[in-house]
N, C-alpha and C positions, 0 to 999 in steps of 0.2 A: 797765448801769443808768443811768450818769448822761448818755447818749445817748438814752435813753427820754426823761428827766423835760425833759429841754432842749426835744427836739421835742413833747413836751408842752404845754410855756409858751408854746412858738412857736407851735401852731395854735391854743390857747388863744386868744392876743392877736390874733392873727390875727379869726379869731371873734368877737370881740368889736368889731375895727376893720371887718368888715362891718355889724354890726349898728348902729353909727355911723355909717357914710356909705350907709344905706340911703337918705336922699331925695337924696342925688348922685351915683346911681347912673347917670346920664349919661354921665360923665365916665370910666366903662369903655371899653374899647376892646380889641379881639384878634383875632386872623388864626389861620387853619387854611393849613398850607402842605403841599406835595405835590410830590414828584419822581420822575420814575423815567425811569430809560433803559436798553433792551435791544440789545445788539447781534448779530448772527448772522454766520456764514461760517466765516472760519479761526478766529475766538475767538467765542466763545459768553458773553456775558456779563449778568447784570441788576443793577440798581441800585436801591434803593429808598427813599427819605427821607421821612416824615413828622414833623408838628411844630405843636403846638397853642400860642399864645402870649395870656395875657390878663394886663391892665397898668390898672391905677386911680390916678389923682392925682386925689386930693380933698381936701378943707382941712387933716385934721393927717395924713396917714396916703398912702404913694406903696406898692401892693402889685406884683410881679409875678411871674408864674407862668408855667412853660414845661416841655410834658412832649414830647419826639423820640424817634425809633427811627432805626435806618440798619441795613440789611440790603443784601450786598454779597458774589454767586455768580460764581464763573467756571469755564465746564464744567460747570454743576452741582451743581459743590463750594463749600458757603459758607466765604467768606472774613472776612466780616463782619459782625458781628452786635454792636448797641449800644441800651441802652435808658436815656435819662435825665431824671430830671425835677426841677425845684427849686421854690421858694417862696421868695421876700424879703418885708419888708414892712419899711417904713421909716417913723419917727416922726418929724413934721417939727417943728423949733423955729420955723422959719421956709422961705422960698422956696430958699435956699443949705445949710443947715445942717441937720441929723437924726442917730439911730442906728438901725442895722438888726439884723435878726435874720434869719439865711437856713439854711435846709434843703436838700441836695442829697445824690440817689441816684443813682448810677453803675452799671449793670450791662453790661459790656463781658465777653462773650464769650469775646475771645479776647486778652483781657490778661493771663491767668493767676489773675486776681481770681474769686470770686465776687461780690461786689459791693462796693461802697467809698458807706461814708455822711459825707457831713461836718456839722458844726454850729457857723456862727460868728454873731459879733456883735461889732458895733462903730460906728465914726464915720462918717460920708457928707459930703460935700460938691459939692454945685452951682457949676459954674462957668458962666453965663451968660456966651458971646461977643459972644452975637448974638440976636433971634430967633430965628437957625434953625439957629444954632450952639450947642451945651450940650457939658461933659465932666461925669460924673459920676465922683468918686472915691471908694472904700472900703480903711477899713483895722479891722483889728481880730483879737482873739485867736478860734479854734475848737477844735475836736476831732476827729479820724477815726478813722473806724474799717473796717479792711479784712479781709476775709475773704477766705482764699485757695481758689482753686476745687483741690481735691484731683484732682480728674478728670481738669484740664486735660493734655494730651498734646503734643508737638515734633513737626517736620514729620516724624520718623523713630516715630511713634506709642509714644515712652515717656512717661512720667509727671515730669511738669515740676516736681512739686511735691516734697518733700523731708521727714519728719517734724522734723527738726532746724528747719524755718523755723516750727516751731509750726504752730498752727489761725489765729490772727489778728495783726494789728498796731491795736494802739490809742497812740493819740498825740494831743498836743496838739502846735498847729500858730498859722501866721500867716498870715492872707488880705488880699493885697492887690490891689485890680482898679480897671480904669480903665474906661469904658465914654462913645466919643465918638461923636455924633450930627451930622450935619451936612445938610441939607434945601440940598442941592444947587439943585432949581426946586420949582417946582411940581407937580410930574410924578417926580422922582428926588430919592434920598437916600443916605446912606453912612453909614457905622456900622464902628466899630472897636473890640471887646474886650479887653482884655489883663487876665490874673488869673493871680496865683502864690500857692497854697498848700505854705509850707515851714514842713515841723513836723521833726523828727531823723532820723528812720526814713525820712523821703521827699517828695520836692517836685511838686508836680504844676504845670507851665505850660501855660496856651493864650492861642491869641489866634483870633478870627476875625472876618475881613473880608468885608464884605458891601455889595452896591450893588442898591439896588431901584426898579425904573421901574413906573409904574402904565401899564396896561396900560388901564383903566377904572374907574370912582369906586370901586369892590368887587376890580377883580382886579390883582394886581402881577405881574410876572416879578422872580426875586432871584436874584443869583450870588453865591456867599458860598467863602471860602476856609476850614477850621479845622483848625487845627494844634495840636494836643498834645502834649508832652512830658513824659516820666516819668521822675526819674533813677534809679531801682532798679527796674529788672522781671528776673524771671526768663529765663537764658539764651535761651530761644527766642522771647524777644515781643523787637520792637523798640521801642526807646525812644519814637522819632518816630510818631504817628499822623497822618496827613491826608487830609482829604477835600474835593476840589471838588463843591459841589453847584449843580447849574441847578434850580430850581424854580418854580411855580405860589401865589400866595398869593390866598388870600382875605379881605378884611378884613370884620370886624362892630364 
C-alpha cells in the first residue's frame, strides 16, 4: 500500500512538472540504443540489448527516464533475461542544489526475484568542474519491495525457493549514487555510475562505465561495462552480475 501512494505522488508531480515546462520543451533530449551480437561454430551463442533513454533540464525541474532489456542464449538456452526501467525527477533550488524523487522496476529472470520495486527520495547536488566536466550526487531514504519468483529452479532443476523465506521482503532502505559525466572532445564522452541501495534485509550495488563516440550528428557507438552486486541471493544465483555491452545509439 504505501509503495502505491508514493509512486502515486511521483507520477503525480511528475505530470504536473511537464505541464510546466511545456514551452521548453526544446530542452528534451534522448537516444534509442541497440546491440546485438551472434556467434556460431563450436559455441552457439546471441546477445541482445536494448535501451530507450529520455532526459529534460529545464528551469525548476531536471526529469530522467530509462527503460532496457538484455536477453542473453547459449546453445539455445537462455541464460539471461532482464527488463528494467526508472523515472527521476529532480526539483531544482538552484543550478547545484535540488531534491529528487525516483521510481525503479527490476525484473531479472534469473535472480531468483520476481521483481524488486524501489522508492526513494532525497538531496542532489551539482558539482560543476568544468563545462564539460559535471559529478552529480544523491542521497536519500526509500523503500523496497521484493517479490520472490516461487518457480525459480538450480542448475539441477529444483526449486530454489523455500516457503520459510516467505512470499516477499519489504524494507526501508538508503540510496546513495554518484553519476560523473565527462565530454572528453567533441566527438567522445565518459560516464561513470556508482549507486548502493542498503536497507537490513539486503544491499544492492552497481556501477557502470561507459565511453561513447559519435559516429555522426544522430548515431553514436558506446562500450559500457555494468556490474551488479547482491549481497543475499539465493544458493544458485551468484552474487556478481556483469555485462559487456558494444552497441548502436541514436540520438533525438
Amino acid at each position: 500500500m504505501r509503495l502505491t501512494v508514493c509512486v502515486a505522488a511521483l507520477f503525480t508531480a511528475s505530470a504536473w512538472a511537464q505541464g510546466e515546462a511545456t514551452e521548453e520543451i526544446d530542452q528534451w533530449q534522448g537516444s534509442a540504443e541497440l546491440g546485438y551480437i551472434n556467434t556460431s561454430g563450436n559455441t552457439v551463442s546471441s546477445t541482445l540489448n536494448a535501451k530507450v533513454t529520455l532526459d529534460g533540464d529545464l528551469e525548476h525541474w531536471r526529469h530522467a527516464f530509462e527503460a532496457s532489456a538484455y536477453n542473453n542464449s547459449d546453445d539455445d538456452v537462455r541464460s539471461a533475461e532482464q527488463y528494467n526501467t526508472f523515472w527521476q525527477s529532480n526539483y531544482k533550488f538552484n543550478e547545484r542544489q535540488s531534491i529528487f524523487a525516483r521510481f525503479e522496476y527490476d525484473d531479472d529472470r534469473f535472480s531468483g526475484w520476481e521483481y524488486q520495486a524501489t522508492v526513494t527520495a532525497g538531496y542532489s547536488q551539482r558539482i560543476n568542474f568544468s563545462e564539460k566536466m559535471t559529478l552529480d550526487l544523491d542521497a536519500g531514504p526509500g523503500y523496497r519491495y521484493s517479490a520472490y519468483d516461487k518457480d525459480f529452479k538450480d542448475d539441477d532443476g529444483n526449486h530454489a525457493w523455500q516457503p520459510e523465506l516467505g512470499n516477499d521482503v519489504s524494507e526501508a532502505m538508503v540510496r546513495l549514487a554518484a553519476d560523473y559525466n565527462w565530454a572528453l572532445s567533441d566527438t567522445a564522452s565518459f560516464q561513470q555510475q556508482l549507486s548502493t541501495e542498503a536497507g537490513e534485509e539486503n544491499v544492492i550495488n552497481r556501477s557502470i562505465t561507459s565511453l561513447t563516440m559519435d559516429l555522426t550528428t544522430v548515431l553514436a557507438l558506446k562500450l559500457s561495462y555494468d556490474v551488479k552486486f547482491t549481497r543475499d541471493v539465493l544458493p544458485s544465483v551468484n552474487q556478481y552480475d556483469r555485462k559487456t555491452i558494444i552497441s548502436i545509439l541514436y540520438n533525438f
